[in-house]
C-alpha positions in Angstrom: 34.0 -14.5 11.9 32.1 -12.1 14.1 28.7 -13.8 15.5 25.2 -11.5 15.2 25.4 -10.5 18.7 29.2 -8.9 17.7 28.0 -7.6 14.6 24.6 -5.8 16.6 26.9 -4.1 19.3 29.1 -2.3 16.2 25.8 -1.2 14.7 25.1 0.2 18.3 28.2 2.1 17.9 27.7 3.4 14.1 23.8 4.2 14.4 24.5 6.1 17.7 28.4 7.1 17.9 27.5 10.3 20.1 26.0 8.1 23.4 28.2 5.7 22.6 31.4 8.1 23.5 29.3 9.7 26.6 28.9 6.0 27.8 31.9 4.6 27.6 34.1 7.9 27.2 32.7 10.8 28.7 36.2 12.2 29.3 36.1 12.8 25.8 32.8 13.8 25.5 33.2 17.7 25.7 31.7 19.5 22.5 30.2 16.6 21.0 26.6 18.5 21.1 28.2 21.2 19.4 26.5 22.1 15.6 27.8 19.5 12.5 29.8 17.1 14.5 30.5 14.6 12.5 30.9 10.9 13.4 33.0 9.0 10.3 33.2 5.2 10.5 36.8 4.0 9.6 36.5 1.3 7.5 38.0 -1.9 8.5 38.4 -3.4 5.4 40.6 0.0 4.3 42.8 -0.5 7.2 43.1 -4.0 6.7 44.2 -3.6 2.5 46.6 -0.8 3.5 48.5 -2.4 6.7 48.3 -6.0 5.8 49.9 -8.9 7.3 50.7 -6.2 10.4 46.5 -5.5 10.6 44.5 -6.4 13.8 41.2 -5.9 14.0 39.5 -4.0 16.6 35.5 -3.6 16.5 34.9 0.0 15.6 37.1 2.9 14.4 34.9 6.1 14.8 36.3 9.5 13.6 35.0 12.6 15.2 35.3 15.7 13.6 34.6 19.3 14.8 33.8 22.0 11.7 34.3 24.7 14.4 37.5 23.7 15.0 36.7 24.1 18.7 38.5 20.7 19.1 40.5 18.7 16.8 39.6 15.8 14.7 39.7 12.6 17.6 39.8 8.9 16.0 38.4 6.3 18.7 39.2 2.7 18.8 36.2 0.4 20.6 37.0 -2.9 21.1 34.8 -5.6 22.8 35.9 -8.4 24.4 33.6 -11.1 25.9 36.7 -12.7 27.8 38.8 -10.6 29.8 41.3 -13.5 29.4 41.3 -12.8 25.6 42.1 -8.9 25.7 45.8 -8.4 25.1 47.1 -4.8 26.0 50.0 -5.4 23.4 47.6 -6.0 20.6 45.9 -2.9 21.5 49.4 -0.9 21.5 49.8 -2.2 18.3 47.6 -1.5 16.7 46.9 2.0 17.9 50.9 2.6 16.9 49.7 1.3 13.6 46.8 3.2 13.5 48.5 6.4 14.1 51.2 6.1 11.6 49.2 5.5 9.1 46.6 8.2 9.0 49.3 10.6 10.0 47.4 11.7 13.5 48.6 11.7 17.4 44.8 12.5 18.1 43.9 8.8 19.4 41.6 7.4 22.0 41.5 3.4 22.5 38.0 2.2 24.5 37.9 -1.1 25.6 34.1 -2.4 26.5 33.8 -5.6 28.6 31.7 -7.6 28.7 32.3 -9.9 31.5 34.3 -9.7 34.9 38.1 -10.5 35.2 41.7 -9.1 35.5 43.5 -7.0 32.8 46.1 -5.0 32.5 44.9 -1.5 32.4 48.0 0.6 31.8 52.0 -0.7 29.4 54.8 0.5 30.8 58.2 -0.1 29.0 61.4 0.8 30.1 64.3 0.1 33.0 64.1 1.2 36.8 65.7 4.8 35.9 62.7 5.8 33.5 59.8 4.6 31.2 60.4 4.4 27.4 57.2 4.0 26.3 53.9 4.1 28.3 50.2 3.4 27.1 47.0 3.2 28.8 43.1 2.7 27.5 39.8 3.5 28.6 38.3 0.6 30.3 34.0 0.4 30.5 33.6 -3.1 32.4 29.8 -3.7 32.2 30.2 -6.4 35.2 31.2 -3.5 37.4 28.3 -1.4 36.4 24.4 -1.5 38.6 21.9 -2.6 36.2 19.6 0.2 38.9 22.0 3.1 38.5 21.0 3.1 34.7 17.1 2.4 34.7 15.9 5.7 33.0 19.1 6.5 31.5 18.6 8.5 28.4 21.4 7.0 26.7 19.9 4.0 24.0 23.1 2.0 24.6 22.8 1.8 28.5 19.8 0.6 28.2 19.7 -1.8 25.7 22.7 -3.3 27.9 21.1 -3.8 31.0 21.1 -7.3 31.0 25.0 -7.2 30.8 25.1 -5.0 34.2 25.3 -6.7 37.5 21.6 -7.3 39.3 20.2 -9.6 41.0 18.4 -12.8 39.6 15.4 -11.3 41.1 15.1 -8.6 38.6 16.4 -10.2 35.8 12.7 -9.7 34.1 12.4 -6.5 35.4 15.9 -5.5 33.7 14.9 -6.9 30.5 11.5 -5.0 30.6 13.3 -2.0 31.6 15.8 -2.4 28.5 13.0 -3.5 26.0 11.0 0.0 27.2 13.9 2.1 26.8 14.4 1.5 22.8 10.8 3.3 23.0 11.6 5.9 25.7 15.1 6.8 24.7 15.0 6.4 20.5 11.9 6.8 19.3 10.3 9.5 21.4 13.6 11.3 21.6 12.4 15.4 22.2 8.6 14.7 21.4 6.0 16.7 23.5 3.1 13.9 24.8 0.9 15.2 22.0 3.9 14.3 19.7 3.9 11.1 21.3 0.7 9.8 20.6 0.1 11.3 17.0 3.7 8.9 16.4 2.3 6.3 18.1 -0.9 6.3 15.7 0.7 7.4 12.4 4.3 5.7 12.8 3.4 2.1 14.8 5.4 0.0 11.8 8.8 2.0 12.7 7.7 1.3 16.4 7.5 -2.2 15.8 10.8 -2.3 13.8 12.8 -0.9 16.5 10.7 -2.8 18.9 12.2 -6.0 17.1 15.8 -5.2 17.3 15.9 -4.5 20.5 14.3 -7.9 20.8 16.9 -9.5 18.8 20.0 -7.8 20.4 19.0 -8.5 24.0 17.6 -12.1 23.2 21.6 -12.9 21.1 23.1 -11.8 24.0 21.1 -14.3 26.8 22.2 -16.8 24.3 25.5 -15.8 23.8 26.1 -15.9 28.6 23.7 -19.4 28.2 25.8 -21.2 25.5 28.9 -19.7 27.2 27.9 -21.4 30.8 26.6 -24.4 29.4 29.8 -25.3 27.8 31.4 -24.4 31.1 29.3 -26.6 33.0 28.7 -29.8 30.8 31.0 -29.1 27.7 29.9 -27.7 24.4 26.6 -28.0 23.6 25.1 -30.5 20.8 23.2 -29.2 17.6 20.4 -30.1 19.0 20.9 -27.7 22.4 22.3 -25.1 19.9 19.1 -25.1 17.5 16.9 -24.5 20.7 19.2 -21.7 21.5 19.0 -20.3 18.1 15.4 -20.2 18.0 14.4 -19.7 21.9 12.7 -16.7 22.8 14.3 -14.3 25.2 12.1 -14.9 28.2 12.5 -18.5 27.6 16.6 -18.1 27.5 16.3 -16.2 30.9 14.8 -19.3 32.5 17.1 -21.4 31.2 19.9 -19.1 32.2 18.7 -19.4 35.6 18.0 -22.9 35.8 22.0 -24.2 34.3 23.2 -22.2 36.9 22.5 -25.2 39.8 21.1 -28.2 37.8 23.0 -31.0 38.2 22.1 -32.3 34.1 21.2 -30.6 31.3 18.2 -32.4 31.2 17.0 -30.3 33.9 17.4 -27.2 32.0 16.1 -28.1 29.0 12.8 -29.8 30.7 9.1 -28.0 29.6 
């Protein structure tokens, strides 16, 4: 079963499908600010029901479509993996092959978003020394290789919000967090408002503010708890209820300092100390 934080980054994907593709695909980004593009969920459950026990699931199938015809319809696969260790490339090949048979299209493009560093095989190759058979490749978006910096006043929501999974320094942890926190605000809500715009939102529209606000909230602190509970297990073993219900309920400022404190105490009473 998916966890929130899981569930969070394929609502990322569905609410805003168009930065999602210049993110972590921007090969295949040409046209997609053209008039009536249209961005189709797949449904999983659909693919599941018609290809059965052969079914994997991937996060999010996305169909783009193009009423101008300037391009042809494009189905993406985004998958996230946590653990580099986890990804298998023949899963993947699978289940694009499956994929493709079954809704009768050629016009496929796999993304896999990681979360962590690590190895994995970018590119399949099958065949003998005299030639390949079959060859299949992916478009990889590590978020370990990316500079938290590089993206501060990125206009792109889904950057932003995933800051905190870029590489910085511990230094500017807070500062990344504020800098992803502000961006819901920058990025989403005053999207093409003049400054006038701005403020008569600001006074007529806080609730929606606040909502948005919140989420972006909730997605960034899930995800300090997700790298905590993942390093505390690593470090001292899987953690009790009583860690997990603190972890549960811990605001995200809090998490941070305890993310930063597991990484050299020697117990976990010296994380968990007020």
């Amino acid at each position: 079963m998916p966890s929130s934080h899981d569930q969070n980054f394929k609502n990322l994907i569905i609410d805003y499908p168009r930065q999602a593709i210049e993110l972590f695909a921007p090969d295949e980004a040409e046209g997609l600010s053209a008039p009536g593009v249209r961005y189709l969920p797949v449904r999983e459950e659909q693919l599941k029901e018609r290809l059965g026990d052969r079914f994997r699931e991937l996060d999010t199938p996305l169909l783009v479509e193009w009423p101008d015809r300037r391009r042809e319809a494009l189905l993406f696969l985004f998958e996230e993996e946590t653990k580099t260790r986890r990804f298998s490339i023949y899963r993947l090949a699978h289940y694009c092959l499956d994929v493709a048979e079954l809704l009768g299209t050629e016009r496929i493009v796999p993304v896999v978003i990681f979360l962590r560093g690590g190895h994995y095989a970018t590119e399949l190759r099958l065949g003998s020394e005299r030639r390949a058979y079959l060859a299949f490749a992916y478009l990889a978006y590590a978020f370990r290789q990316q500079q938290a910096r590089d993206h501060f006043g990125s206009p792109n929501l889904i950057a932003r919000l995933n800051l905190p999974n870029m590489r910085h320094p511990r230094s500017e942890r807070v500062a990344v967090y504020a800098e992803a926190v502000r961006g819901v605000l920058e990025v989403d809500i005053y999207a093409h408002l003049s400054e006038e715009e701005r403020m008569i939102y600001q006074q007529e529209h806080a609730p929606e503010a606040a909502v948005i606000s919140g989420f972006a909230e909730r997605f960034l602190r899930q995800g300090e708890a997700r790298l905590l509970r993942q390093l505390l297990t690593k470090r001292f073993g899987k953690p009790s209820e009583l860690i997990e219900r603190r972890l549960e309920t811990a605001d995200a400022e809090t998490l941070a300092l305890w993310f930063d404190r597991a990484l050299e105490a020697r117990a976990l009473e010296d994380i968990f100390c007020d």
